[in-house]
C-alpha positions in Angstrom: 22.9 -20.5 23.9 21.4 -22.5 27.1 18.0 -23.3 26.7 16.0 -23.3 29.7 14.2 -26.5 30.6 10.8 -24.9 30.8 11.4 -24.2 26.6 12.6 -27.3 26.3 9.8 -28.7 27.8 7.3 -27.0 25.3 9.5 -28.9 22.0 7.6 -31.8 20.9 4.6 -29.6 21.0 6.0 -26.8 18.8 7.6 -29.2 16.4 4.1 -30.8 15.9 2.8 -27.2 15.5 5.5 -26.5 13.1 4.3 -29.9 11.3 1.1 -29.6 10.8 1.1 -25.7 9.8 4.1 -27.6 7.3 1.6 -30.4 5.8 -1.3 -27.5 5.8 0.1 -24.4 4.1 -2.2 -21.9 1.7 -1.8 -19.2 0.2 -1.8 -15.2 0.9 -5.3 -14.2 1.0 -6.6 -18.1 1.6 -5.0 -18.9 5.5 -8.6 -19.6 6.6 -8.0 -22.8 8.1 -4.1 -21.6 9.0 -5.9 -18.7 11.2 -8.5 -20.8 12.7 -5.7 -23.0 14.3 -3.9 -20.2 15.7 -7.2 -19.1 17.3 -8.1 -22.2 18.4 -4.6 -22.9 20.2 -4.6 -19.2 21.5 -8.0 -20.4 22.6 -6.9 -23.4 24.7 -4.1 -21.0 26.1 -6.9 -18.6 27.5 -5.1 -16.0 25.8 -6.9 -13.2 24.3 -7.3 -12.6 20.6 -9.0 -10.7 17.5 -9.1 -12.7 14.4 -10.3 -11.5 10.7 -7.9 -8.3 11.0 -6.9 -7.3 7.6 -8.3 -10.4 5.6 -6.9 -13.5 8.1 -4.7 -11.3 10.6 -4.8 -12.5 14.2 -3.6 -10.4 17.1 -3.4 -12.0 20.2 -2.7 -10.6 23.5 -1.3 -10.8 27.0 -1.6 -8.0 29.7 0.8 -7.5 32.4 0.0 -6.6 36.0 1.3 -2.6 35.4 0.4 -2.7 31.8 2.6 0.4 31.3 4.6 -1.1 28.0 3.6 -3.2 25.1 6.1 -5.5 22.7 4.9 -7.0 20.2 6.3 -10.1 18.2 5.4 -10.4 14.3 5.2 -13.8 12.5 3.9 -14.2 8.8 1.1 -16.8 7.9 1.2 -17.6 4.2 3.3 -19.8 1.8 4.1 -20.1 -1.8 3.0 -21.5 -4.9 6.1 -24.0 -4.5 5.7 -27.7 -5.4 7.7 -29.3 -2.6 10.7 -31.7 -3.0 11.2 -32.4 0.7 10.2 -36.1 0.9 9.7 -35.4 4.3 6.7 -37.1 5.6 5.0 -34.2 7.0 5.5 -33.0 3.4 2.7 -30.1 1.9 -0.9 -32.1 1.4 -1.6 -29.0 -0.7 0.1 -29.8 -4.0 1.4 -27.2 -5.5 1.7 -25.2 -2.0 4.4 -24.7 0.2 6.0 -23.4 3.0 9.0 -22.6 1.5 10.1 -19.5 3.6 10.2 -20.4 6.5 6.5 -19.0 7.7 5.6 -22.2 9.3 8.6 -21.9 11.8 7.7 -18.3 12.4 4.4 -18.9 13.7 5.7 -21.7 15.5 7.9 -19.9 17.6 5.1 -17.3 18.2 2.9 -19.8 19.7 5.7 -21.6 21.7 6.1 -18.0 23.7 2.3 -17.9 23.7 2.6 -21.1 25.2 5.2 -20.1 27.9 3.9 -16.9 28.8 0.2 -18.7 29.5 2.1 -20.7 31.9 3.5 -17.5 33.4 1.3 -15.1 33.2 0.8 -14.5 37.0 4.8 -13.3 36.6 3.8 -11.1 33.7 4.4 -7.2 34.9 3.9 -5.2 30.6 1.8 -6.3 27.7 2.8 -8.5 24.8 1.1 -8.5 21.5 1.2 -11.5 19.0 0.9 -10.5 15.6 0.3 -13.1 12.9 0.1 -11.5 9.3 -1.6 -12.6 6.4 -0.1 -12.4 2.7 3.6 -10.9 3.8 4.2 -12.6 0.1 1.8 -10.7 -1.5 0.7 -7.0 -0.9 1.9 -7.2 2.2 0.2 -7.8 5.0 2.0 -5.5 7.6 0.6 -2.5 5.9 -2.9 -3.3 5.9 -2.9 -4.3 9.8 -1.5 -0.6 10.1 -4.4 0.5 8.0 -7.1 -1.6 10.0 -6.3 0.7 12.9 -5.1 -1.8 15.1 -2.4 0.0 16.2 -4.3 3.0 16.8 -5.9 1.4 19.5 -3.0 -1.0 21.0 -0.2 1.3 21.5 2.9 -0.4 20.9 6.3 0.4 22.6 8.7 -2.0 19.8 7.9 -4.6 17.4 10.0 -7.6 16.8 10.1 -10.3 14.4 12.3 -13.3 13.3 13.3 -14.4 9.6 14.6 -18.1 9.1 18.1 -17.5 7.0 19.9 -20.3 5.2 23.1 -18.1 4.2 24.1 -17.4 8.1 25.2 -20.7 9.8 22.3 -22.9 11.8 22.0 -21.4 15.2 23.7 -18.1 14.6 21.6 -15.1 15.4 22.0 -12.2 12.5 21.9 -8.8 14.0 22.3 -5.6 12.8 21.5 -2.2 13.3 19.7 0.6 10.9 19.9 -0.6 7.4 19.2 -4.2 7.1 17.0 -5.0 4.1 16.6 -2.9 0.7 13.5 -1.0 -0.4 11.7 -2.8 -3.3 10.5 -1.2 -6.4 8.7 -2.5 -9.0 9.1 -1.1 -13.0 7.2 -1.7 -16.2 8.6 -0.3 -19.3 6.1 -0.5 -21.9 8.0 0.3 -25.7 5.6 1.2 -28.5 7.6 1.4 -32.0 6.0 1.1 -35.6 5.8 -2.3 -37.0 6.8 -3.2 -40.7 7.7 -6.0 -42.9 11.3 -7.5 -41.8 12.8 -7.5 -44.7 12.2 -3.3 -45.3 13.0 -2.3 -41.4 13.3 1.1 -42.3 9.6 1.7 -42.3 9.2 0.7 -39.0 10.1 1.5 -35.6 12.2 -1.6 -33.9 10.6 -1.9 -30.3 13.1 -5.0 -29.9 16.0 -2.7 -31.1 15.5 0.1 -28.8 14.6 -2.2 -25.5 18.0 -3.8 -26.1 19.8 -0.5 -25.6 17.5 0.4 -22.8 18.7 -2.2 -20.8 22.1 -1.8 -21.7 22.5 1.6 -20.6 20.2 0.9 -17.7 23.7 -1.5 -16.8 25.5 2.1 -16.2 23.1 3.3 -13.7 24.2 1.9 -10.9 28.0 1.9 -11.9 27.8 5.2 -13.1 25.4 7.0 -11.7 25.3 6.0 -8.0 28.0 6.4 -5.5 29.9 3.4 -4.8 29.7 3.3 -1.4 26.3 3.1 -1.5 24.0 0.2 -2.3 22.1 -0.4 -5.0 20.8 -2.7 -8.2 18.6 -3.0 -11.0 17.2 -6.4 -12.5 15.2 -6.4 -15.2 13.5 -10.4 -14.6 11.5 -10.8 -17.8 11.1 -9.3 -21.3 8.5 -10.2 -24.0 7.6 -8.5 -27.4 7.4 -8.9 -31.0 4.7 -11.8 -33.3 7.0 -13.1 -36.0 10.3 -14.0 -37.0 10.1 -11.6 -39.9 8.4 -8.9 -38.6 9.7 -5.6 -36.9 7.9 -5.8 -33.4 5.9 -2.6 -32.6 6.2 -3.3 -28.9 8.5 -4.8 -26.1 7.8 -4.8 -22.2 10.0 -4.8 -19.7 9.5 -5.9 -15.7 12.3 -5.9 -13.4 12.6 -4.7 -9.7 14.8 -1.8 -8.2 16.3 -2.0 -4.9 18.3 0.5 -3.0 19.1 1.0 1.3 18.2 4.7 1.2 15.3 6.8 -0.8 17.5 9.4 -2.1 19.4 7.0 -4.1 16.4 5.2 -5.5 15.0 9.3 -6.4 18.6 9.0 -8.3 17.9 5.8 -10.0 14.7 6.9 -10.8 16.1 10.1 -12.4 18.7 8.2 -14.6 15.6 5.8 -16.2 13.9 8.5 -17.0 16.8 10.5 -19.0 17.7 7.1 -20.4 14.0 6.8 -21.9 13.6 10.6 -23.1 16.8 9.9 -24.7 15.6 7.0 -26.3 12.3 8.1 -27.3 14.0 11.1 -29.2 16.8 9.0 -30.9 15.1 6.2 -32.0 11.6 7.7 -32.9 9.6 5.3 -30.5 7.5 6.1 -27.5 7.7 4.9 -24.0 5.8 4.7 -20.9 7.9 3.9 -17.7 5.6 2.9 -14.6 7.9 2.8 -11.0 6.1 1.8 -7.9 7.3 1.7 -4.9 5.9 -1.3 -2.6 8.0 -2.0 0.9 10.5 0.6 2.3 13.9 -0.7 3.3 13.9 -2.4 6.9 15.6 -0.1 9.4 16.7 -1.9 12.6 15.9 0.7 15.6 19.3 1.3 17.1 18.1 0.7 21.0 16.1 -2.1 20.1 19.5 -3.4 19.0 21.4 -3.2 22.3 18.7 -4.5 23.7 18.8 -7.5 21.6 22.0 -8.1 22.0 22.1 -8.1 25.6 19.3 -11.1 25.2 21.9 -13.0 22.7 25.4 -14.8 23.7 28.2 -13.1 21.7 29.2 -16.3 20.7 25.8 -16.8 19.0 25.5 -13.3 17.0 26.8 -12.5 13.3 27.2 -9.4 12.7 25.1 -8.6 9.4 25.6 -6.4 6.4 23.0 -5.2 4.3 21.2 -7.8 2.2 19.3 -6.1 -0.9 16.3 -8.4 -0.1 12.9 -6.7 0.6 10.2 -7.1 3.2 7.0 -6.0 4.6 8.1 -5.9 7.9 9.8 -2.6 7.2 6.1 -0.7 7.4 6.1 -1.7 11.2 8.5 1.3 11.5 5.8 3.6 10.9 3.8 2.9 14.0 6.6 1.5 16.5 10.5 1.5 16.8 11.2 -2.3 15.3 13.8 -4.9 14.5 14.2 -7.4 12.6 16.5 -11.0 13.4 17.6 -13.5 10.9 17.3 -16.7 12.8 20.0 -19.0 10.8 19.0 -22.1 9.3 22.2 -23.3 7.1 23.7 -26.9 7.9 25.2 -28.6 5.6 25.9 -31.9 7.2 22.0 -32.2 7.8 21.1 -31.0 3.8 20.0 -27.4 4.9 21.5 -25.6 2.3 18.5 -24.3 -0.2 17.8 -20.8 -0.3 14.5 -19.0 0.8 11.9 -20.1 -2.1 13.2 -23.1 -2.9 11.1 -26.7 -3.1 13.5 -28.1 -1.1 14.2 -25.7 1.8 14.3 -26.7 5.1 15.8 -26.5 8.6 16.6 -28.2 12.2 13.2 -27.5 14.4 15.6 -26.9 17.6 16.3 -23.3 16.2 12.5 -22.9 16.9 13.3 -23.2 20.5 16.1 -20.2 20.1 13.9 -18.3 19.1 12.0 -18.6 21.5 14.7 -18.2 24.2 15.5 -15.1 22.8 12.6 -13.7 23.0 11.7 -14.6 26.8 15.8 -13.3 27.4 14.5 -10.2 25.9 11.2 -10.1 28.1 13.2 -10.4 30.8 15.8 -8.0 30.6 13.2 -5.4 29.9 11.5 -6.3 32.9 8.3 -7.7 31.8 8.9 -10.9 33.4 
């Protein structure tokens, strides 16, 4: 992709944006300081903002001369509870906090096309909203800016937002339309049994006993009860229960996540746990209370939004995604505005960028900051807001 001199212009200030939000990163809930940059940059850029939205949400925005459309461009604030391995030297001066995911870039490209549309804005014919969302790691920030009523009052026309990907090739620009991410649930299995000396385990109920054959049958569910042609899995993450060695526990507890492309399969999934535990219960004399919340909806690229994206995206640049059984927030956006979602790809191998999302060491080229931004102004301007 050519990138324009005015956006390469704007680098070594977006890479030292994208440094210091690096060497400065807090947690979801805490991105007090990471907010009052962004509204003191937005500040020097005369461009107009509302902080303190939903805990430490900004929204910043730019009216066009007609006014008639608004897009808005999403980028997440917070980091993780990572210690970092980069040895770069503008390395996290928050031990034990990082920007691991890619956050810091995000909001880097927002304010780089903050910064170029201030520099326009006399060319600027529709609105564009910048979105900046606290604790996408947490809760989820996306749904309480829907719930602060933002949107009620800014009505939005599309909503946009980039993910930094290691698994697509540094450069490459991951599209795809409808499904893109999985919904995420969360389940608790809590197994009560009767406790009793281990040597005399037929007094007892063994809580251990019937959680291992809950999660073996649970390994059926989606081989056996799901279609294969659909997508689907179930991961139980962590298991805990039981005193002493020679004891018969009287309770296990289960977490693990669910994730499925479409609701109707997860209502499926859903319906199989819940035969498996009623079978249980009654075979193996225990009780068992099985909590299932749902937390983010699968992300479902808006099918215009997608030829309208690609048209702002060399063919040679784009990779065609399938589904990935990841979750995010972004997928609440849908509610109040056709959206779409890009994976921005970060993976180099030559350079070290290799780590996945999460991981103390990831990292990536800064120039794919400028793409992003490229894209974005390609995408202003084929819509005509430029």
């Amino acid at each position: 992709m050519q990138i324009e001199e005015s956006v390469m212009n704007l680098r070594d200030e977006i890479f030292a944006i994208r440094r210091h939000l690096h060497k400065h990163p807090e947690l979801s809930f805490e991105e007090k300081n990471t907010a009052e940059f962004i509204c003191q940059y937005l500040k020097k850029l005369d461009v107009y903002y509302e902080s303190d939205i939903a805990g430490n949400g900004i929204i910043g925005l730019l009216k066009g001369s007609r006014g008639e459309r608004t897009y808005a461009f999403r980028a997440d604030m917070d980091a993780l509870p990572v210690i970092e391995e980069t040895n770069v030297e503008y390395a996290s001066a928050n031990e034990g906090v990082m920007h691991a995911c890619g956050h810091d870039g995000h909001m880097a490209i927002l304010l780089g096309l903050a910064r170029y549309l201030s520099c326009v804005k006399n060319k600027l014919k529709e609105n564009v909203m910048l979105i900046f969302e606290p604790a996408e790691e947490q809760t989820g920030g996306a749904l309480n800016l829907i719930k602060s009523g933002v949107f009620d009052r800014y009505k939005v026309d599309g909503i946009f937002g980039y993910h930094i990907y290691p698994d697509i090739p540094e450069g490459s620009i991951g599209l795809k339309s409808g499904p893109l991410m999985a919904m995420a649930v969360e389940i608790d299995v809590d197994i009560y049994g009767k406790s009793s000396h281990g040597a005399m385990p037929h007094k007892g109920r063994d809580a251990i006993v019937t959680a291992s054959q809950f999660i073996q049958q649970v390994q059926t569910v989606v081989s056996r009860k799901v279609d294969p042609l659909e997508n689907a899995v179930i991961t139980f993450g962590r298991i805990y229960g039981g005193n002493v060695r020679n004891v018969v526990s009287d309770r296990v507890r289960l977490e693990g996540t669910i994730r499925a492309l479409k609701k109707e399969v997860f209502l499926d999934i859903k319906a199989a746990l819940q035969e498996i535990s009623k079978g249980l219960c009654i075979s193996d004399g225990v009780k068992i209370d099985m909590d299932i919340r749902e937390t983010y909806p699968p992300v479902i690229n808006d099918e215009r939004l997608y030829e309208l994206v690609l048209r702002s995206v060399p063919e040679s640049d784009i990779v065609r995604m399938d589904p990935v059984m990841l979750a995010e927030d972004f997928s609440f956006y849908s509610q109040v505005a056709p959206s779409f979602y890009i994976m921005l790809g970060a993976r180099n191998e030559k350079k070290g960028f290799v780590y996945p999302l999460h991981h103390c060491r990831f990292n990536f080229d800064e120039n794919i900051l400028l793409k992003g931004i490229q894209i974005y102004i390609n995408l202003l301007r084929d819509q005509k807001f430029l």
